[in-house]
C-alpha positions as CSV (number, residue, x, y, z in Angstrom):
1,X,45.2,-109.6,-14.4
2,X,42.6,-107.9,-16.3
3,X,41.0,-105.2,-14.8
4,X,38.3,-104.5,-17.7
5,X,36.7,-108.0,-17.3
6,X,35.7,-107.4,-13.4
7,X,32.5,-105.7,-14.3
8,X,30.5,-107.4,-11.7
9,X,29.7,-106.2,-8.1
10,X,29.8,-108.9,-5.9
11,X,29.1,-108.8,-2.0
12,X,31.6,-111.1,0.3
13,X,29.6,-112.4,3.4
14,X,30.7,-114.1,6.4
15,X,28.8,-116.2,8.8
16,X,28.7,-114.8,12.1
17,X,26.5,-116.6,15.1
18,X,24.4,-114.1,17.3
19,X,22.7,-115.0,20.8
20,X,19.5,-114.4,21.8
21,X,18.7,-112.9,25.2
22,X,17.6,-116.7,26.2
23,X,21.0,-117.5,24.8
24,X,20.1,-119.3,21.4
25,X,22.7,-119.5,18.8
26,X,21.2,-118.1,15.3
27,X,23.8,-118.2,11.9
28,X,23.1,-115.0,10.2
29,X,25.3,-113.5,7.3
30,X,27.0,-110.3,7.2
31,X,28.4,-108.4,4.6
32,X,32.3,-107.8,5.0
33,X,33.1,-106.2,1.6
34,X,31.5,-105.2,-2.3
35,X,33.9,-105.9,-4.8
36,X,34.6,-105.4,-8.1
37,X,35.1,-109.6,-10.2
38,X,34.6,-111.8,-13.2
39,X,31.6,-114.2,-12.8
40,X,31.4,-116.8,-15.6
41,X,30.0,-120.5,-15.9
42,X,31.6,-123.4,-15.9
43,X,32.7,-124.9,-19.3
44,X,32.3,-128.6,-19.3
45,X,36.0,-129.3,-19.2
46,X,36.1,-126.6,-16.1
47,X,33.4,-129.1,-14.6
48,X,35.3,-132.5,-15.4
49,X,38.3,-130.8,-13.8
50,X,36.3,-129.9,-10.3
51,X,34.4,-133.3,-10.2
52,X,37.9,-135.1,-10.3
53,X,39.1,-132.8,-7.5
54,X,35.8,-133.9,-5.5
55,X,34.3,-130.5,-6.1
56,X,30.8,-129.3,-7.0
57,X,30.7,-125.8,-8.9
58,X,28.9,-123.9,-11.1
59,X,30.4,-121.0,-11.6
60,X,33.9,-119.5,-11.4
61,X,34.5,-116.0,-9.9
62,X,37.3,-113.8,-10.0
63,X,38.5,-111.1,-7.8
64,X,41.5,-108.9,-6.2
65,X,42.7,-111.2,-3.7
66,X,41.7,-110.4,0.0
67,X,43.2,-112.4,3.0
68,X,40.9,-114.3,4.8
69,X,38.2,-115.3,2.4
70,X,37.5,-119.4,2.6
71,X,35.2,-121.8,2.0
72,X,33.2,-120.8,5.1
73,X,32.5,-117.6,3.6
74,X,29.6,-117.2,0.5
75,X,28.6,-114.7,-2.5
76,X,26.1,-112.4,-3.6
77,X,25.7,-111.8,-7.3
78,X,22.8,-110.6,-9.4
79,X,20.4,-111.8,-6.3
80,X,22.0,-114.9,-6.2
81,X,23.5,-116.6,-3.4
82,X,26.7,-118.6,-4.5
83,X,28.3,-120.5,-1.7
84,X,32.2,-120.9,-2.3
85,X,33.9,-124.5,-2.2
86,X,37.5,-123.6,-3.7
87,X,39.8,-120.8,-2.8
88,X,42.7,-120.6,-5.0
89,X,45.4,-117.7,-4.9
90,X,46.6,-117.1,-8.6
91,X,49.1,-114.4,-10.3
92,X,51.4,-114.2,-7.7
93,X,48.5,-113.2,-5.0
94,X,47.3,-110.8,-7.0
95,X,44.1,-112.4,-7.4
96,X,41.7,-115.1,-6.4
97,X,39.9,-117.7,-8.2
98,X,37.1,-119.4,-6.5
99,X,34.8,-121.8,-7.8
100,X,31.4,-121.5,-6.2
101,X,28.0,-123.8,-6.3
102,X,24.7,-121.6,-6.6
103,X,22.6,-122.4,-3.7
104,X,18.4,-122.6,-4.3
């Protein structure tokens, strides 16, 4: 793993669902962690390889590896909000690879 290429800070949220005092259910997302990763586009062969694996993704971001990030889970980079479709450990769980889909 190369450290010197995670330049970006990118913010790890996690849906959580709150409740009203009338007992509503409202999504809202909260921040579990800033980290240090690798954002980068997809090449066209990067895209050809998610569209055969039924995937959309736009970008591919790399961090440490932290348990419990998933799919469920979505980004913050550069005022963007990328939503994550693929978790993949790589390097011996030393760090993970996810490809995400930038949400408008």
């Amino acid at each position: 793993m190369n450290i010197g290429l995670m330049r970006e800070r990118v913010s790890l949220q996690a849906p959580q669902e709150l409740r009203s005092p009338t007992g509503e259910a409202t999504l809202v997302w909260a921040t579990e962690a800033t980290v240090w990763g690798s954002v980068d586009g997809l090449s066209s062969r990067d895209v050809l390889q998610a569209q055969q694996a039924n995937v959309i993704a736009s970008h591919k971001v790399i961090i440490r590896h932290r348990d419990g990030v998933n799919p469920q889970y979505r980004l913050l980079w550069r005022g963007k909000t990328l939503e994550i479709v693929s978790v993949s450990p790589r390097d011996n769980r030393t760090r993970l690879e996810l490809l995400v889909n930038e949400v408008q």
